[in-house]
N, C-alpha and C positions, 0 to 999 in steps of 0.2 A: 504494500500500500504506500503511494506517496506520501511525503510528510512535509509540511512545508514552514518557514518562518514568516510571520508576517512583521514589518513594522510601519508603526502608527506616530508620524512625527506631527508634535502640534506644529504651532504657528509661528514662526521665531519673531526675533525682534527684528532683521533684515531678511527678509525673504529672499532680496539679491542675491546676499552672502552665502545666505543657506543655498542658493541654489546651484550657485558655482562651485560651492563645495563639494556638493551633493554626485553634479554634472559631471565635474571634473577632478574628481578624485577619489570619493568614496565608490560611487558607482562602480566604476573600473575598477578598484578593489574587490567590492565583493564579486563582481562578475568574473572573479578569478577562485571563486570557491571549489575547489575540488569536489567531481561528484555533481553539482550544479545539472540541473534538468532544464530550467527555465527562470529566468528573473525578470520583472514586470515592474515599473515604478508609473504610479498614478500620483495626479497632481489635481486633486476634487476639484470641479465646478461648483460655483454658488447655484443656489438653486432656491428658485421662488424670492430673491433678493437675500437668501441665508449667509453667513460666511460657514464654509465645512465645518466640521469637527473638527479635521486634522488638514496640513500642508501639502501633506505625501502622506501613500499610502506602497509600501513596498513589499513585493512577495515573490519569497525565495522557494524554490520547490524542488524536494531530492526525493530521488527513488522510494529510499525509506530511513527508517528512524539511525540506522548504523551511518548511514552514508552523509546525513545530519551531523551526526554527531562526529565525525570522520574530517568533518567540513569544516566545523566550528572548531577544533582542535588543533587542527591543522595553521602553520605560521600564516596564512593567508588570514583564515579564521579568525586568530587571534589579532593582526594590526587590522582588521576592518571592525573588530567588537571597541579595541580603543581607538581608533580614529573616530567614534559617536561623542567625543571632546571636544573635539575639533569644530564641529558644528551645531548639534543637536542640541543646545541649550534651555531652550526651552522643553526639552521633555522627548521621549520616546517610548512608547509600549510596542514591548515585541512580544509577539505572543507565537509558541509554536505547539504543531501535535500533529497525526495524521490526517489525510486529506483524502477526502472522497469525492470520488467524481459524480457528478449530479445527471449532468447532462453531456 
């Protein structure tokens, strides 16, 4: 079963900063996660004149829970969990577990 990371970055105090950061350097980090099946980064639209929840919405997706865990381990793993310094100040929820296919 796939298993996948989500993260849920709020709103920062520069959304420029955050996003350059984001663009150009985290991203490409993580997208060097060993194991990696698919990585997707959303950036909500307001809706009905709402501001999001969050900033970014990012979802990381591996085979299964070993290959997860094999990923976040890994030196790659490791300087993309501390480069969330670097940018994410105002806050991050990551949430991870198995992922089922709906549709």
């Amino acid at each position: 079963m796939a298993f996948q990371l989500i993260a849920l970055y709020n709103h920062p105090e520069s959304a420029e900063a955050f996003d350059k950061h984001y663009d150009e350097t985290h991203a490409p980090l993580a997208a060097q996660f060993p194991g990696l099946r698919s990585y997707t980064a959303t950036r909500p639209a307001a809706t009905s004149g709402e501001r999001p929840a969050y900033h970014l919405a990012a979802v990381l997706t591996f085979d299964d829970e070993e290959s997860f865990n094999a990923a976040v381990g890994s030196d790659v793993g490791k300087a993309a969990l501390a480069d969330l310094a670097n940018f994410a100040g105002a806050g991050v929820t990551i949430l991870t577990g198995p992922a089922d296919i709906v549709r």
